[in-house]
N, C-alpha and C positions, 0 to 999 in steps of 0.2 A: 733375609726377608725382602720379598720385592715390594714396592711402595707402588702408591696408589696414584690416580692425578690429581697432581700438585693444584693447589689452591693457591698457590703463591707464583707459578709459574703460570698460570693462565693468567692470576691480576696482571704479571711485568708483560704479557704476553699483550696485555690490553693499555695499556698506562695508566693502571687503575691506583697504582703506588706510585710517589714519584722515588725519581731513579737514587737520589741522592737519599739516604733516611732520615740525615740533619734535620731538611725540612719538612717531614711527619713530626719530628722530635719536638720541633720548635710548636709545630702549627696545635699540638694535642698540650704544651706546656700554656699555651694564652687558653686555651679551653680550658685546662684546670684551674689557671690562676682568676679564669674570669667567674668561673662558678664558685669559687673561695670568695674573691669577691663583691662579687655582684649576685648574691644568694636568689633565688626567687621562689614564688610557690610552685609546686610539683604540679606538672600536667599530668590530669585525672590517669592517666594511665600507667603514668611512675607513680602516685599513690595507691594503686591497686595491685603495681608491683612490690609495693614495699610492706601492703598487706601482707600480702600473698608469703612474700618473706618472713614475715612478725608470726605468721600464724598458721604455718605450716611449719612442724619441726622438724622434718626432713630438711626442708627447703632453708630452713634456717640454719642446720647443722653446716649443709653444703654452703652456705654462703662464710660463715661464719671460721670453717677450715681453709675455703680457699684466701682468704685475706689476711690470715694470720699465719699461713703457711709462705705467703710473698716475700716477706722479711729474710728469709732463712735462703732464700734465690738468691746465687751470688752475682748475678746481672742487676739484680735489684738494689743489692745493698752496693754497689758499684757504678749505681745508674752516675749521670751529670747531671747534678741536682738542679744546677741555676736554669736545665733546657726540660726536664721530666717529671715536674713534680709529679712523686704514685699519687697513684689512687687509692686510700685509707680503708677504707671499709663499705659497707652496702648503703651506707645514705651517702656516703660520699659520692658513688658510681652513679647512683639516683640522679643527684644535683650535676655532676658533669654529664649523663645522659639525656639532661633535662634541658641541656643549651643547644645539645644540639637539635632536641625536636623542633626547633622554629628557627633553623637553618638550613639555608642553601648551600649546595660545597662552592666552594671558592676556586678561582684561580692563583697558583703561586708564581711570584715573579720577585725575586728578590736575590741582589748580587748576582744574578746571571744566574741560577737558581730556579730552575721554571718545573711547574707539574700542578697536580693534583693529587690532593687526598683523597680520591676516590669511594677509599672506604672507609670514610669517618667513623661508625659506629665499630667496626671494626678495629678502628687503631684505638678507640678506649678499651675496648674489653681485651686486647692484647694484653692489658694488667691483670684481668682476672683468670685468661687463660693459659697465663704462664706460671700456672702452679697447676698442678695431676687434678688436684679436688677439683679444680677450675671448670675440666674437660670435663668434670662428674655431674658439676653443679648444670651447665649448659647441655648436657645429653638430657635433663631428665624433664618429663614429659610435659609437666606444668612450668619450669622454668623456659623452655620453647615456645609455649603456649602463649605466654609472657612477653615473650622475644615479637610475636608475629604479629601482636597488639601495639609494641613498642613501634616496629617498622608500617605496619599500615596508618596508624598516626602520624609518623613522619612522612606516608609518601600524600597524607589527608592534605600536610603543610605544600611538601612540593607542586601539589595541583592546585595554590591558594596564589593571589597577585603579590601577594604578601614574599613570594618566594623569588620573584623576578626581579627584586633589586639588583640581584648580583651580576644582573645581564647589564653591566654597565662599563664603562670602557677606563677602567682606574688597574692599577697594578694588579689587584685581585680579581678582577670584573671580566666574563667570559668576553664582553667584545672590546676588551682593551687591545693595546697593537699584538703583545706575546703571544695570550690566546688566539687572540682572531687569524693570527700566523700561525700557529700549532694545526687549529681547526679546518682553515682551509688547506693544508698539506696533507691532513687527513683526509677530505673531502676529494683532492685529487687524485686518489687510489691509482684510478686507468692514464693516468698519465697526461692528462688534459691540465688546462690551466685557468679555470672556471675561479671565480671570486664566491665568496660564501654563499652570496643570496642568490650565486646563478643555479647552484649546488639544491639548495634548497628552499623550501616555502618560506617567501618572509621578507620583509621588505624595512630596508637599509634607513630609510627615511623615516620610520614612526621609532617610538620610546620600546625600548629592549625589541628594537628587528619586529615589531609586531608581537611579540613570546607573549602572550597572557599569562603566563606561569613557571616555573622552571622544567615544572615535567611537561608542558610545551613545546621548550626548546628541544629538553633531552629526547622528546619523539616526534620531531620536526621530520617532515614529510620531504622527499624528491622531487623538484619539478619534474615534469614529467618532457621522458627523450635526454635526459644525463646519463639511465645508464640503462643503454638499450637492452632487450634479450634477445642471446646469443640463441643461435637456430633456432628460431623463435616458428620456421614451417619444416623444423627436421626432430620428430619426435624420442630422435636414438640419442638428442641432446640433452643432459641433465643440467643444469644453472645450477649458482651456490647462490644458496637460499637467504642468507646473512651477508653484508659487509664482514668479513673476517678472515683470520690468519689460522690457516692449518697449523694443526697440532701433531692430533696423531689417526693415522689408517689403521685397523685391523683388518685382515680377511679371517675368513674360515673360525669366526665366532661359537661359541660352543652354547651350549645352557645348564651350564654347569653351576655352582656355588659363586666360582671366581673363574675369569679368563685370563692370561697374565701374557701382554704383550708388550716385549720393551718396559717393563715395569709398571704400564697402564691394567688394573682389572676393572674387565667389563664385565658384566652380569645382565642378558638382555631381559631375564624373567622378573630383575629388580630395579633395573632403567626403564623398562617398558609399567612395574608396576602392575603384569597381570600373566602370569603361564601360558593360558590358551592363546591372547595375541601374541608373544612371542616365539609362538612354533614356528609360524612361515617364514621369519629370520632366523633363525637357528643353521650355523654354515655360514653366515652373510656375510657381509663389510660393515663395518660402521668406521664413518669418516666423521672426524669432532673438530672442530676449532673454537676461536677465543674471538670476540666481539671489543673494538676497542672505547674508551672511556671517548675519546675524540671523535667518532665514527656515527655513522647511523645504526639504528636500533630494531627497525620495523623486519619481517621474514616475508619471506616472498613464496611462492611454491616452487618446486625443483623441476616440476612435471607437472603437465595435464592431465587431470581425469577428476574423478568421483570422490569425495573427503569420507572415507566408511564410519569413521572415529575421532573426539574431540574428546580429552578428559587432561584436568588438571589433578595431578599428583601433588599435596603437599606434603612438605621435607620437613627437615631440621635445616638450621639457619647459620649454627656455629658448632657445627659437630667435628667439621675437619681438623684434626690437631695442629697439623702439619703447620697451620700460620705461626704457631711458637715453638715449636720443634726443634733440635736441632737442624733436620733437616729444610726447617724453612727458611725461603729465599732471601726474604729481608736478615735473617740472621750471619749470612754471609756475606753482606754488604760491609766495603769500611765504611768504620764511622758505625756500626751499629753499636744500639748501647742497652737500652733496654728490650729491645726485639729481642725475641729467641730465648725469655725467661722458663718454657720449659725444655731447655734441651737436653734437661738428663732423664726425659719422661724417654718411654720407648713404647710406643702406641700402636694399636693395631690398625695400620692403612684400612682406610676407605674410599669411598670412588664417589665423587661429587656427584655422577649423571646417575647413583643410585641409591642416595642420598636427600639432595637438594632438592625444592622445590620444583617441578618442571611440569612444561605443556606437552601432549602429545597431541599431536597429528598424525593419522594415517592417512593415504591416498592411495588410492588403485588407479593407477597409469593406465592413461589410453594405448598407452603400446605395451603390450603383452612382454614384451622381452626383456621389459621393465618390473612389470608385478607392481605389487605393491609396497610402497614406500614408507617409513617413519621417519617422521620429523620432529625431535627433541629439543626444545628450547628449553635449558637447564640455569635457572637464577642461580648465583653464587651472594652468601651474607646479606649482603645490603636489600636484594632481590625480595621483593614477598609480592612481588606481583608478575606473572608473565599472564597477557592479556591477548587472549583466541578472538581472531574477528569473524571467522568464519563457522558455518555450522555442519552437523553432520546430514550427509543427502546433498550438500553443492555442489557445483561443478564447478571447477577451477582450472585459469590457464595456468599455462607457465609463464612465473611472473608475478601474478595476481597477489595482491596483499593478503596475509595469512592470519597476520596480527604482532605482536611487541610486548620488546621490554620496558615496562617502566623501571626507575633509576636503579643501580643498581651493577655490580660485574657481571657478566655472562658468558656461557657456552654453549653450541649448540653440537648436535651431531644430525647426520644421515644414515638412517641402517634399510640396507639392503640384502633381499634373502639370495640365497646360495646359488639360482640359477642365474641373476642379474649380471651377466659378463659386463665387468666395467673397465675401460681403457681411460689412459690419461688425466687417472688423479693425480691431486698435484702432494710434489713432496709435503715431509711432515716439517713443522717450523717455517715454512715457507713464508714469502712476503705477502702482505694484505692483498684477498681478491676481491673486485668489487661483485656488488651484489647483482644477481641477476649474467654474470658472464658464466660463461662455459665451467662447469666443475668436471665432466666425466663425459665419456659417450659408450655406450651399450652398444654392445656390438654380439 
């Protein structure tokens, strides 16, 4: 069976888990132990999930099998108790879902021990989704529905000043020495040696860098002239549209059910979200990479011309197995312990960019040899917002801001139809290119 793209290999792709799994293990055990606790009342929207739960008996079945089925997981009943307390049942998930809606992620810094949880929400329902029912209970339509209430309340918080504490310079605190070290190595992509605030908007001398909010920080803006664009009066130049790390290329796309390259299936009639626009790709390339948790977030245009097409597609938000799978990443880390509670599930692969939430962009290039382009900006989990700044009938440089992810993992791809001769993509896996330099040239 060929697999699909990894959801766990684009977070490590991103440093959206940290590297070691200890400290998720640790960081999601003070989350359980503090909602055990330090009990509180349910935000309106965890009491409408727990309705929802009570009074729906499908919905209650599915919840009700997945948590009594955990027990019986032998990573479960083998977790290390003193670092993982489970999570018990559906009021229990409620109450540990419920500390995290009026939290910022954090930075880790502990025994030489550094990262991020990236995907908090994520790493608690790795309890629910490492039982089969799990994957049942989170595919079904109202429980998603649930989900995308759950995270746009959370990202209500991130855009609150309430959320900006954590931009504080203590072991946890984005601009403590570790972070602000991580962050600005990131920010160096091109090889320069710019300090944070020369990187981007924001100024070193007010309380949290100037950040009003955490989703702020997280969509903090470029001065402008960091990161020039590349043949910027030579139209045969295509730019990468994203700060990001090559994944993977496909040529000669098909529009079939599934396209299976390298084990990646692409489907452009269910990434694109519509038959008719994906005829004039059909044949093409599509180029994807991974956005990192440290990096900048905003998309740029690839090319000059005309925007034909703006629509947001929404997804499912935890449909990918693969996060508890045998085959998920975290599950072959040492030192895993409760990661990878379903690996004796064997699930049918799916493709996050046909899947997930995501924005599309089309643009019809000023230069003909180009055609017309799509731009996929694809949220993974945490993502329930990818945000279009631009409309249809613009005219855009190359360069020009496109629009962003607010918080969240991500991916984005470039699909190009079957005449667009493209030279000098970069390999797959490749190292971060910054945004705005040379991705390709038409020829």
């Amino acid at each position: 069976m060929s697999t699909a793209v990894d959801k766990q290999e684009l977070f490590r792709l991103g440093d959206w888990m940290p590297t070691d799994p200890s400290v998720q293990q640790e960081w999601l055990a003070k989350v359980v132990t503090d909602a055990d606790n330090n009990p509180d009342d349910l935000h309106p929207v965890l009491r409408e999930f727990g309705e929802l739960i009570e009074s729906d008996s499908v919905v209650n079945d599915l919840f009700i099998s997945t948590f009594k089925e955990l027990p019986n997981k032998t990573l479960f009943s083998t977790r290390q108790s003193s670092k993982s307390p489970p999570i018990r049942d559906y009021k229990h998930f409620l109450q540990v879902l419920n500390k995290l809606l009026m939290t910022a992620p954090t930075w880790t810094d502990v025994n030489n021990r550094v990262g991020v949880v990236g995907m908090p929400i994520n790493a608690v329902l790795d309890w629910p989704l490492g039982a089969s029912s799990g994957l049942t209970t989170f595919l079904n339509p109202a429980v998603n529905g649930m989900i995308k209430k759950v995270l746009t309340a959370w990202g209500q918080f991130l855009k609150s000043p309430e959320s900006a504490t954590v931009l504080n310079d203590t072991a946890t605190g984005w601009l403590g020495e570790s972070a602000m070290k991580a962050l600005t190595e990131a920010a160096n992509v091109n090889g320069k040696n710019y300090g944070f605030d020369e990187v981007y908007v924001c100024d070193a001398a007010e309380v949290y860098y100037g950040f009003k909010s955490w989703d702020a920080f997280f969509t903090r803006a470029l001065r402008e002239g960091v990161r020039p664009v590349a043949g910027a009066d030579d139209s045969n130049v295509i730019i990468n549209p994203c700060e990001s790390r090559p994944y993977r290329v496909a040529h000669g796309v098909g529009g079939g059910e599934k396209f299976d390259v390298k084990g990646t299936q692409y489907s452009l009639p269910k990434m694109l979200g519509d038959d008719q626009l994906a005829q004039p790709f059909i044949g093409g390339t599509v180029y994807q990479a991974a956005l990192s948790v440290l990096g900048y977030h905003r998309w740029h245009a690839p090319v000059s011309g005309k925007v034909s097409k703006t629509y947001i597609i929404e997804g499912t938000y935890y449909d990918q197995n693969c996060i508890n799978t045998g085959g998920s990443f975290l599950s072959k880390l040492p030192g895993a312990s409760f990661f990878g509670q379903g690996q004796d599930a064997d699930p049918e692969p799916t493709d996050v960019t046909a899947t997930a939430t995501r924005a599309v962009i089309l643009i019809d290039s000023d230069n003909p040899k180009i055609g017309q382009v799509a731009f996929l900006a694809v949220g993974l989990a945490e993502v329930s917002t990818c945000d279009i700044k631009v409309n249809e009938g613009d005219t855009v440089s190359k360069g020009s801001e496109l629009g962003m992810f607010h918080y969240g993992g991500s991916t984005h791809c470039l699909i190009f139809g079957p005449k667009t001769n493209l030279r000098s993509l970069p390999s797959e896996l490749g190292d971060t290119l910054p945004v705005n330099e040379q991705l390709a040239v038409v020829s």
